[in-house]
Backbone as a chain_set.jsonl record, in Angstrom:
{"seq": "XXXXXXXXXXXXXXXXXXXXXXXXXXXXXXXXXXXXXXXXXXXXXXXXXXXXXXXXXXXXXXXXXXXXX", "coords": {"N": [[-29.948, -0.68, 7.277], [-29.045, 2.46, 7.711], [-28.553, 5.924, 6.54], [-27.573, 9.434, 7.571], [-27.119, 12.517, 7.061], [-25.502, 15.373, 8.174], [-25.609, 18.59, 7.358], [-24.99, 21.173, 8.532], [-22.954, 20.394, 9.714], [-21.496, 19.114, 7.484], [-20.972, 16.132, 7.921], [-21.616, 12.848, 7.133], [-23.02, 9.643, 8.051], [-23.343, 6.2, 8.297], [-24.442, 4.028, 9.15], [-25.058, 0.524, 9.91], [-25.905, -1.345, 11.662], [-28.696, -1.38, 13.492], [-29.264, -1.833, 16.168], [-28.904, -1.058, 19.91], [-25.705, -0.974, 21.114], [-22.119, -1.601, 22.505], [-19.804, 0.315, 21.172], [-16.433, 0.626, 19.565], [-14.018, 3.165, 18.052], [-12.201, 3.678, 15.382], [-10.093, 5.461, 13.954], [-9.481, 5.974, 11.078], [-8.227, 7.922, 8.749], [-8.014, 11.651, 8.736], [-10.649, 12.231, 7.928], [-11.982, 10.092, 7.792], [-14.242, 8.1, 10.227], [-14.322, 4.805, 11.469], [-16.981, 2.92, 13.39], [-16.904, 0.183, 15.454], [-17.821, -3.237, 16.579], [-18.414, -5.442, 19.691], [-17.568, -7.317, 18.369], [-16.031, -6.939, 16.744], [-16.754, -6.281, 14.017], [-18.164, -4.399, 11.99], [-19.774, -1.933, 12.223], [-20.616, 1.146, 11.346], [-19.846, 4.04, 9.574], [-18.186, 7.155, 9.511], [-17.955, 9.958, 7.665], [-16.374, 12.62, 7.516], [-16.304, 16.031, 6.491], [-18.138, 15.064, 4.107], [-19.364, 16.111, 1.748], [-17.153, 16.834, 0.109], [-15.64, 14.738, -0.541], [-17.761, 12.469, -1.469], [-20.179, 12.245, -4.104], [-22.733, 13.41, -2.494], [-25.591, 13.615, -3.511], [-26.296, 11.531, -5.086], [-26.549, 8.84, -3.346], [-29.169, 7.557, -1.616], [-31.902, 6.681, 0.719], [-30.947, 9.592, 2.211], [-31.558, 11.208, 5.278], [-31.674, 13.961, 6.29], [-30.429, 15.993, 9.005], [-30.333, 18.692, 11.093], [-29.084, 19.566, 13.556], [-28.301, 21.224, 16.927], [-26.519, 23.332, 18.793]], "CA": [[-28.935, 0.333, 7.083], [-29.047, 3.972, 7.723], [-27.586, 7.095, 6.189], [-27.659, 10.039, 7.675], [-26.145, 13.826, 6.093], [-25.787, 16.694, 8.664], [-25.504, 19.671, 6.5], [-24.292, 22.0, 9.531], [-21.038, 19.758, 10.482], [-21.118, 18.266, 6.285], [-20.908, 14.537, 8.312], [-22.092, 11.497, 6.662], [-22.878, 8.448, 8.804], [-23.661, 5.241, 7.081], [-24.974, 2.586, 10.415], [-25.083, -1.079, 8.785], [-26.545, -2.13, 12.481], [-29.308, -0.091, 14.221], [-29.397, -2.142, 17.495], [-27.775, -0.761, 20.809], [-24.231, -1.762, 21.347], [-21.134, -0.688, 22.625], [-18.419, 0.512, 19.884], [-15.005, 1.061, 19.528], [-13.791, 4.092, 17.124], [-11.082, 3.456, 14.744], [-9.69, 6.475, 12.918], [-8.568, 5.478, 9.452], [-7.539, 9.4, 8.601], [-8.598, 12.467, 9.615], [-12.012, 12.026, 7.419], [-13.217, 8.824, 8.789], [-14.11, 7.363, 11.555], [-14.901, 3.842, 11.49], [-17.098, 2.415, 14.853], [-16.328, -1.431, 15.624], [-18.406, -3.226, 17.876], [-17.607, -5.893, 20.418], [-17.643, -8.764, 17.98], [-15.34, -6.606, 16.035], [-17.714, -6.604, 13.141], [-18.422, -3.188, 11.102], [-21.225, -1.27, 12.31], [-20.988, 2.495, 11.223], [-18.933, 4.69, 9.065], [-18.721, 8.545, 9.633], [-17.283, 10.83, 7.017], [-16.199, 14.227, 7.725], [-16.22, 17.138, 5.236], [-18.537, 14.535, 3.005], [-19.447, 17.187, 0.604], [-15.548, 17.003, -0.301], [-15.567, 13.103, -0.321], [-18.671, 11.728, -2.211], [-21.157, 12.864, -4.395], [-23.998, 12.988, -1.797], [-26.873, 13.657, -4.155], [-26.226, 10.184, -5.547], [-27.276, 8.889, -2.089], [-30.612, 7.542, -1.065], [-32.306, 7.575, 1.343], [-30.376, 10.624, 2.894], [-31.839, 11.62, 6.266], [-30.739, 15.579, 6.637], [-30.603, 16.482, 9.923], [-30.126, 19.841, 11.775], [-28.403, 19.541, 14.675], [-28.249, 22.192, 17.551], [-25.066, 22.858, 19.649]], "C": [[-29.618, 1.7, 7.124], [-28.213, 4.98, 7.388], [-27.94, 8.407, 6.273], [-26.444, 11.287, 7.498], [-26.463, 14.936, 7.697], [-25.219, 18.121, 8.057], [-24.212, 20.704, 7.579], [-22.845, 21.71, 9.85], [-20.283, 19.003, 8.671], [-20.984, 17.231, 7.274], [-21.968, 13.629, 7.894], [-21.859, 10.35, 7.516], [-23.59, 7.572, 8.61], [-23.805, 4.462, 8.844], [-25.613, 1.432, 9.249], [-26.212, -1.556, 9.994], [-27.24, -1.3, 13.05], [-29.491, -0.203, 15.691], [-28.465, -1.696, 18.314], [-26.678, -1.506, 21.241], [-22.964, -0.928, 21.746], [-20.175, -0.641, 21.899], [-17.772, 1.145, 20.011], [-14.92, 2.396, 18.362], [-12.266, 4.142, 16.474], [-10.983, 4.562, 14.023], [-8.552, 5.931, 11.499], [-7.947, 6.829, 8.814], [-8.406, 10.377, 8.968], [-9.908, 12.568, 9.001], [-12.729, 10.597, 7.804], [-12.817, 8.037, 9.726], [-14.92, 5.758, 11.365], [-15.322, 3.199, 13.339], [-17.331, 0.442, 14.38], [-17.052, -2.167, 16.714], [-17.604, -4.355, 18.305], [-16.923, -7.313, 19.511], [-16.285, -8.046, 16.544], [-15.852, -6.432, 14.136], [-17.992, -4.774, 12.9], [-19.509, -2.628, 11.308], [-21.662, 0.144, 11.732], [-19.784, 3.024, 10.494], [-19.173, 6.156, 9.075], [-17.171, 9.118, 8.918], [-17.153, 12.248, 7.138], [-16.012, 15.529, 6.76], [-17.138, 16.152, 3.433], [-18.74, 15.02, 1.788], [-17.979, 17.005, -0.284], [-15.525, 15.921, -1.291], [-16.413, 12.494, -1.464], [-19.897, 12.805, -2.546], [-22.218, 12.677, -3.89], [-25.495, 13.381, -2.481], [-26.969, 12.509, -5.141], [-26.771, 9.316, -4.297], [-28.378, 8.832, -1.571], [-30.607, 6.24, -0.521], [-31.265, 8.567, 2.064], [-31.599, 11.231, 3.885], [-31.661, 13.57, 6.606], [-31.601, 16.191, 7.442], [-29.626, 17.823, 10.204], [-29.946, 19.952, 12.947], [-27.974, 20.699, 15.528], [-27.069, 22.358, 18.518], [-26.14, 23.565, 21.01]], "O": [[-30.691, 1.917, 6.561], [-27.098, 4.991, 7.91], [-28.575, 8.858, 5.32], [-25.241, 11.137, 7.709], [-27.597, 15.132, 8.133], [-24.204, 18.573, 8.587], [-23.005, 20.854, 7.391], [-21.906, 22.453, 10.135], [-19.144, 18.559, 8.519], [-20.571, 18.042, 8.103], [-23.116, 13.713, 8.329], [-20.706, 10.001, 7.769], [-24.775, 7.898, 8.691], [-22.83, 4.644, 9.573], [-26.304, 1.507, 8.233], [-27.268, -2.064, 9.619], [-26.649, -0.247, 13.291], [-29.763, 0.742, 16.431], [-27.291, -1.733, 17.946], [-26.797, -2.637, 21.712], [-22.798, 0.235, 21.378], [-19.491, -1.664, 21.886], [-17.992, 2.26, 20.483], [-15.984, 2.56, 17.765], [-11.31, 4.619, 17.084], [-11.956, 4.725, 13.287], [-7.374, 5.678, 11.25], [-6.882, 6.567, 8.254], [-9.487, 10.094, 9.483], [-10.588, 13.222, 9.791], [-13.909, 10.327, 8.03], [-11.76, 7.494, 10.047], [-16.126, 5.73, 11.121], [-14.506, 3.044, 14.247], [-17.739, -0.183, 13.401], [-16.898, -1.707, 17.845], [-16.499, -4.583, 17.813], [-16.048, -8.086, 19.903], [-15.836, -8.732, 15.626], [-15.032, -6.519, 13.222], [-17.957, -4.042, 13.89], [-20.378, -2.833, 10.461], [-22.862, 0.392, 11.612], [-18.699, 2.503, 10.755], [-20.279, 6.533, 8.688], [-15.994, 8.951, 9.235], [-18.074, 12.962, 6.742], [-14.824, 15.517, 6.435], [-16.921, 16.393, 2.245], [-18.338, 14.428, 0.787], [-18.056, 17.111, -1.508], [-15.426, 16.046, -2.511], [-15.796, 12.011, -2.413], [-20.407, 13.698, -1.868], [-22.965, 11.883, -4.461], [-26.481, 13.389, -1.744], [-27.801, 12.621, -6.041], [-27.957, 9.126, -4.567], [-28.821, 9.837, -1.015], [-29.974, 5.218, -0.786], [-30.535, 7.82, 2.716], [-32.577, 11.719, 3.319], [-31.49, 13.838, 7.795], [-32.712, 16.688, 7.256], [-28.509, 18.002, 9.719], [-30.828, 20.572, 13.541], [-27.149, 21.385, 14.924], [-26.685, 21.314, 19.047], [-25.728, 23.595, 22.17]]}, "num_chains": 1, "name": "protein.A"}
């Protein structure tokens, strides 16, 4: 498992699986996105405005990346 914070966009993205695959994107509301792979099986969760959402200094390991447009 991986959990990575991007400060710049607040997005939290929790990957259960780290191997390449192709995934679906289910929107459960406008804060998360759940990706689905082919086996229909739970691979990734991405939270939007996380800061809002969950206390992310509870949270380890946290990754915090800086992302460039």
């Amino acid at each position: 498992m991986k959990i990575t914070y991007d400060s710049t966009k607040d997005l939290l993205y929790i990957r259960f699986d780290t191997k390449e695959q192709t995934l679906t994107n289910i929107i459960v509301n406008e804060n998360i996105i759940l990706d689905i792979n082919e086996d229909n099986k739970l691979v990734g969760i991405e939270i939007i405005e996380a800061s809002e959402m969950i206390a992310l200094e509870q949270l380890f390991p946290i990754i915090k990346n800086t992302l460039s447009h």
